[in-house]
ZATI-572898 format. One record per residue (C-alpha): residue in three letters; x, y, z. Coordinates in steps of 0.001 Angstrom, whole numbers, plus 524288, in hexadecimal, padded with zeros to 5 digits. Layout:
+-----+-------+-------+-------+
:   r :     x :     y :     z :
+-----+-------+-------+-------+
: ALA :     X :     Y :     Z :
...
+-----+-------+-------+-------+
***
This chain:
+-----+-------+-------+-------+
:   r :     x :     y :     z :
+-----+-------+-------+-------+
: UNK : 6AC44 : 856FF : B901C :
: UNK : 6A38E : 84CD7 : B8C6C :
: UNK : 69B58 : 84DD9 : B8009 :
: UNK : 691BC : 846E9 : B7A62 :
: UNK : 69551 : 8459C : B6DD7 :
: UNK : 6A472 : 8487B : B6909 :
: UNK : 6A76E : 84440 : B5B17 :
: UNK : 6B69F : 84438 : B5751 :
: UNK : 6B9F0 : 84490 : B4AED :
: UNK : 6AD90 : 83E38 : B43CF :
: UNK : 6B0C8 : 83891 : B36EA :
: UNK : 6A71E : 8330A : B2CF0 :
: UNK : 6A92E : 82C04 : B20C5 :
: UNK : 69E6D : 8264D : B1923 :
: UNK : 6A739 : 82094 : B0DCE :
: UNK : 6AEE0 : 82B84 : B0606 :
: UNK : 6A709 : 83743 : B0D12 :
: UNK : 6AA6A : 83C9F : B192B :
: UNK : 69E2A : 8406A : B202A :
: UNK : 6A55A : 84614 : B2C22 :
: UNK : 6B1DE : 849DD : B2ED7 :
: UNK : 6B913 : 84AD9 : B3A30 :
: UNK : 6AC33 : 8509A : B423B :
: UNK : 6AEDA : 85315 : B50E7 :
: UNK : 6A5C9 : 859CE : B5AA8 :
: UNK : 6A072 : 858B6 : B672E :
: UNK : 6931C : 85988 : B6F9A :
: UNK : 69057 : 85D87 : B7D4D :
: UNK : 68591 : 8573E : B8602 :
: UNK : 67A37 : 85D41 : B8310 :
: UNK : 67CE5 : 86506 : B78CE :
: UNK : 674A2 : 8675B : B6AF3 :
: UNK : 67FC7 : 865F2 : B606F :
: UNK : 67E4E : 86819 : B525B :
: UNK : 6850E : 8628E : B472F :
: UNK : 68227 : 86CE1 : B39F9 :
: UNK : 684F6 : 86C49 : B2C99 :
: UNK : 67FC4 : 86C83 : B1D94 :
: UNK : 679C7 : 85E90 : B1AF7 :
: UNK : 6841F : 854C9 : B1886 :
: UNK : 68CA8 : 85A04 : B2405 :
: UNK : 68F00 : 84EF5 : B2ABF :
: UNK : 68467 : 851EF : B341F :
: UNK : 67D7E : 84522 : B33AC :
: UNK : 687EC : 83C2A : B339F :
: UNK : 68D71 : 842DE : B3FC5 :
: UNK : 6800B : 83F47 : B46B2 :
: UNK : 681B2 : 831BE : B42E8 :
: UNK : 68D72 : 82F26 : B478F :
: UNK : 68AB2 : 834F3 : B53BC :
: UNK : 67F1E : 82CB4 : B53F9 :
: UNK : 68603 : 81ED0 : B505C :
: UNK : 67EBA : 81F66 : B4471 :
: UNK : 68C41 : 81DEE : B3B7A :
: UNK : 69A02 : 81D2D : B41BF :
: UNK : 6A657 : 827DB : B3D7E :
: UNK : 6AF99 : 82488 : B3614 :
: UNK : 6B8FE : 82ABA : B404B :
: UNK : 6B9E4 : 83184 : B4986 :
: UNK : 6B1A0 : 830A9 : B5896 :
: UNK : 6A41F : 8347B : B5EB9 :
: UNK : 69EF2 : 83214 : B6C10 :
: UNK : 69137 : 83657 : B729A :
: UNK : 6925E : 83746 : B7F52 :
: UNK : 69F8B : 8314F : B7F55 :
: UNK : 699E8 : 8253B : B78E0 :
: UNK : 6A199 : 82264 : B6C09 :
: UNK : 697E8 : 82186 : B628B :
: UNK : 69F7B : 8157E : B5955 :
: UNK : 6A52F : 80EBC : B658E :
: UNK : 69932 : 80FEE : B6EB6 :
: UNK : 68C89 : 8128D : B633D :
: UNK : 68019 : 80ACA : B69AE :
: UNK : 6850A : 81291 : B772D :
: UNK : 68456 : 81F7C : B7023 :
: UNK : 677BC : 81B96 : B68B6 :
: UNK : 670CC : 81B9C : B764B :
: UNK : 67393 : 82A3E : B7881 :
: UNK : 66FF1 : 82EC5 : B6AAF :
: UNK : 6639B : 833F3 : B633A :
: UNK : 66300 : 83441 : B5621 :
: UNK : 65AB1 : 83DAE : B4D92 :
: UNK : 66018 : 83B1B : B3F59 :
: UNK : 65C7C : 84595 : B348A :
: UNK : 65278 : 83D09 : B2CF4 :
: UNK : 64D26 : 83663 : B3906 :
: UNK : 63BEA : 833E7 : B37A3 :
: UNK : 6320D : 82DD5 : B40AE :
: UNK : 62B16 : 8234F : B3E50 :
: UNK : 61EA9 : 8298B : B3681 :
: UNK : 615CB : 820EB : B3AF9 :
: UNK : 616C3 : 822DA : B4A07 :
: UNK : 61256 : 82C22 : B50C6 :
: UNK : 61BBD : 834EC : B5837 :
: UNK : 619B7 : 82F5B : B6491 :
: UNK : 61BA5 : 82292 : B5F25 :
: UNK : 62567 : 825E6 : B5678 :
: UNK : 62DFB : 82BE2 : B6420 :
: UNK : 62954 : 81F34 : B6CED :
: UNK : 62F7C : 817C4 : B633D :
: UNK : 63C6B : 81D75 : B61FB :
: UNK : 63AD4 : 81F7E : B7292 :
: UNK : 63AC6 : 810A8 : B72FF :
: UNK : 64656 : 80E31 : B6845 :
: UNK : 64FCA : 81887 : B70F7 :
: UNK : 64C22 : 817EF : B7E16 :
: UNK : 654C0 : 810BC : B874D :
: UNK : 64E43 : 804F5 : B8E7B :
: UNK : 64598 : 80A81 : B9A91 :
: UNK : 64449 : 8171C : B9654 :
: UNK : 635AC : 81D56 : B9407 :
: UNK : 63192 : 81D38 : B8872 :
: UNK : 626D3 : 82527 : B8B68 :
: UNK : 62F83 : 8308E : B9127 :
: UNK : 63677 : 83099 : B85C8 :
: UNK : 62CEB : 83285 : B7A4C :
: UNK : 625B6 : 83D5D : B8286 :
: UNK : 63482 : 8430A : B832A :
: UNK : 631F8 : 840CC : B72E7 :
: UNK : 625B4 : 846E1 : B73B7 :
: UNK : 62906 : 85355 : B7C58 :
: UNK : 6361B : 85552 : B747D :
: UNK : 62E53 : 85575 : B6600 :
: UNK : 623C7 : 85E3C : B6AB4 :
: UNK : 61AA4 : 854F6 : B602B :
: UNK : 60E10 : 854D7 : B69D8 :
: UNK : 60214 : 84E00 : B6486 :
: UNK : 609F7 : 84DC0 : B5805 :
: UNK : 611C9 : 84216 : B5B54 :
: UNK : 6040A : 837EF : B5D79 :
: UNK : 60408 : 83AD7 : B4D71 :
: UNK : 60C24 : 832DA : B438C :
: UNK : 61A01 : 83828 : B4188 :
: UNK : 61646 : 8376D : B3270 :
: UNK : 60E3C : 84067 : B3617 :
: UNK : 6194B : 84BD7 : B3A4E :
: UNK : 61E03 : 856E0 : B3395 :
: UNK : 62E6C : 855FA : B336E :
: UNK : 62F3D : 85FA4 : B3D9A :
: UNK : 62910 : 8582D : B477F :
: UNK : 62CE7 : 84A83 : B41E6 :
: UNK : 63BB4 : 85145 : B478E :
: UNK : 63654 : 85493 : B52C1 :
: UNK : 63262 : 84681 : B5700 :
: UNK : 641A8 : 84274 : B5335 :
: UNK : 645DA : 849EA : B5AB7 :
: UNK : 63E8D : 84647 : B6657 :
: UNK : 6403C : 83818 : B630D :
: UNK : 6510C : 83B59 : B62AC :
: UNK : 65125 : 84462 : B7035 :
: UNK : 644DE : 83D9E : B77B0 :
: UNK : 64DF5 : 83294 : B7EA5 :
: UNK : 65712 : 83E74 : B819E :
: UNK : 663EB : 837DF : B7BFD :
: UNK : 672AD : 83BEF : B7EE7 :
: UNK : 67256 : 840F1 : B70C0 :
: UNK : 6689D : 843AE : B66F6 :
: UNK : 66D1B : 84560 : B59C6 :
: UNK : 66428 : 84C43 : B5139 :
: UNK : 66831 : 84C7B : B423A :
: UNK : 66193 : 85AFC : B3CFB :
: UNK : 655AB : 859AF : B485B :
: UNK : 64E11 : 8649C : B409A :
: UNK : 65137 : 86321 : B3181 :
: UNK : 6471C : 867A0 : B28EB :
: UNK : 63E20 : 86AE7 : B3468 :
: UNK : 63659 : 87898 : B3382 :
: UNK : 63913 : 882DD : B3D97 :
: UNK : 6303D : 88148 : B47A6 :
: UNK : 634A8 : 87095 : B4910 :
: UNK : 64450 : 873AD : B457F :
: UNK : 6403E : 87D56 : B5483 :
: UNK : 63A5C : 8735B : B5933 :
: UNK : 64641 : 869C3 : B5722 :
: UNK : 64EED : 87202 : B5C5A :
: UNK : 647A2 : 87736 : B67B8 :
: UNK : 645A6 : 86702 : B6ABC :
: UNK : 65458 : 8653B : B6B38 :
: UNK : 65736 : 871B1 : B718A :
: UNK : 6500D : 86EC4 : B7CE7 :
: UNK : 65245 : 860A4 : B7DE0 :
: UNK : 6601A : 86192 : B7F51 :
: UNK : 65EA7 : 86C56 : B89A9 :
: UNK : 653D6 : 864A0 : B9194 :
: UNK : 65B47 : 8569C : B9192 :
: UNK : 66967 : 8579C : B8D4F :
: UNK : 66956 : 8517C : B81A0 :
: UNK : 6747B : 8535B : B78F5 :
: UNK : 670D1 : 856F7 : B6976 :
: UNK : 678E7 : 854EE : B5C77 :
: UNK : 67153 : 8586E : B4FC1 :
: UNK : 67549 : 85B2C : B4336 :
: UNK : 66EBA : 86659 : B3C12 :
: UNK : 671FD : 86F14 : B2F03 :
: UNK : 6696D : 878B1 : B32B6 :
: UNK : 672AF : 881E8 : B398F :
: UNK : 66B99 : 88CA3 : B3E20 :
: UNK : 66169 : 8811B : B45F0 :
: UNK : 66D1B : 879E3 : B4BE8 :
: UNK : 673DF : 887B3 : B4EC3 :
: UNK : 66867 : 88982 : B59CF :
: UNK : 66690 : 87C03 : B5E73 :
: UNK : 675B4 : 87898 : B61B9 :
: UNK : 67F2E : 87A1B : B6B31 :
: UNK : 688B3 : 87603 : B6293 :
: UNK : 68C76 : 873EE : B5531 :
: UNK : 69445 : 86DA5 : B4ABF :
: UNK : 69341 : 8720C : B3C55 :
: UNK : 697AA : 86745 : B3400 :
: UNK : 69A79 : 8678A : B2599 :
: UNK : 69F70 : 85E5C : B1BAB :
: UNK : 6A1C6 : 8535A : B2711 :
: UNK : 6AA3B : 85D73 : B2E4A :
: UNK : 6A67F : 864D6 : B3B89 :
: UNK : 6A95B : 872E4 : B3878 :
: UNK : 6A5F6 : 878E4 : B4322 :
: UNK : 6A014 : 877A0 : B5191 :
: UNK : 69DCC : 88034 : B5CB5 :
: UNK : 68FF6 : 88731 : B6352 :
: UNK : 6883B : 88D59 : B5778 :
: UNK : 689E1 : 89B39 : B5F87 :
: UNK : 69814 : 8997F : B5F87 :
: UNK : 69955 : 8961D : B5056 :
: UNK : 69291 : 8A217 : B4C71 :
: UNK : 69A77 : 8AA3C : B538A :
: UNK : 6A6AC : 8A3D3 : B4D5B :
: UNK : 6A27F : 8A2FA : B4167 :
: UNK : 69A09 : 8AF1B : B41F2 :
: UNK : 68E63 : 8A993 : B3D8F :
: UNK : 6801B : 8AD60 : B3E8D :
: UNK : 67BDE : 89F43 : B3FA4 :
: UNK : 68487 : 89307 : B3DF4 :
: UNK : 67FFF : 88FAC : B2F5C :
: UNK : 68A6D : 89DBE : B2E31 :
: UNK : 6932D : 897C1 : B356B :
: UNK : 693AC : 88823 : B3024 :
: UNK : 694B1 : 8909E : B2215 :
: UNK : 6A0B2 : 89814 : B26F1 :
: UNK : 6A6E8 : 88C63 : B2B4C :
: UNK : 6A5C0 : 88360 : B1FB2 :
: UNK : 6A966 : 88FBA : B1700 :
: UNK : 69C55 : 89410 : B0F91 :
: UNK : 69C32 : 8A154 : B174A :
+-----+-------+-------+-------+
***
């Protein structure tokens, strides 16, 4: 089967501290997959190796059967990247701010055009975006990110905690915006959450990492069952031993 990411035996050592260890899991075409954990995981440095962003320190990891040390400006070209901490530029407005970043990622002779009204259609901003992005609550500041990272519909988007600190209604919203994306255009999804319960209705698929070490992966139905869990913050404390 091909997949379009497999990481074997992910390593990282930033000096004396061992920020993963021996990580290995695997994504299907078109499939929403979710790395969870408490902060300090391991999440984040997962995403950024996956993203070129820092090399292992052992171990392999190919999207799309691209190796992404050997082969990194090739993978680059089927990536998006929504880090954690990511902002728009506060003085643009939002259409600005997403014909921008449409220019910057586009491949040569596509439409620009098509693309940011893709932007526009996935964020759901309206008349909102012809204001200044200063001008945005948070909620709808990660609403326009995440536009900007699925509008050119990529291989992969990578979305590093797409609806932290985000009320109700926008953390739906998010959601609801991936959800349907995936299913309309086939794009495949790897985010990192620890909010549990969130990822445990978004995702196919996930892996619950702790300490640097994948503990546990499967379909969130499946690990309640095993675990007997309510809800998969039961079962992630059952498996590291706190329940």
């Amino acid at each position: 089967m091909s997949f379009a990411v497999k990481a074997s035996s992910i390593t990282k050592q930033f000096g004396q501290i061992t920020a993963l260890a021996d990580v290995s899991f695997s994504i299907k075409p078109g499939e929403i997959y979710g790395l969870i954990g408490p902060n300090g995981a391991g999440k984040t440095t997962t995403l950024r190796i996956v993203c070129t962003l820092i090399k292992p320190s052992s171990g392999t990891l190919t999207i799309f059967n691209q190796d992404v040390v050997k082969q990194p400006e090739k993978t680059r070209q089927n990536i998006s990247y929504l880090p954690e901490e990511s902002g728009a530029y506060p003085n643009l407005t939002g259409w600005e701010y997403l014909r921008f970043m449409a220019k910057l990622q586009s491949k040569s002779g596509t439409d620009v055009k098509e693309i940011v009204n893709e932007a526009a259609t996935i964020c759901g901003l309206g008349d909102r975006l012809k204001d200044r992005a200063k001008t945005y609550s948070k909620g709808m500041k990660r609403r326009l990110l995440v536009a900007r990272a699925l509008m050119t519909r990529p291989q992969l988007a990578v979305l590093d905690e797409p609806a932290s600190g985000l009320d109700i209604m926008h953390a739906y919203h998010i959601r609801e915006i991936i959800k349907r994306y995936v299913k309309e255009h086939g794009v495949t999804v790897l985010l990192s959450s620890h909010n549990m319960l969130e990822v445990e209705y978004l995702c196919d698929r996930v892996a619950l990492i702790n300490k640097g070490r994948l503990v546990l992966e499967g379909e969130p139905k499946e690990l309640k069952v095993r675990y007997n869990g309510e809800n998969l913050e039961e079962v992630f404390m059952r498996v590291v031993g706190y329940a």
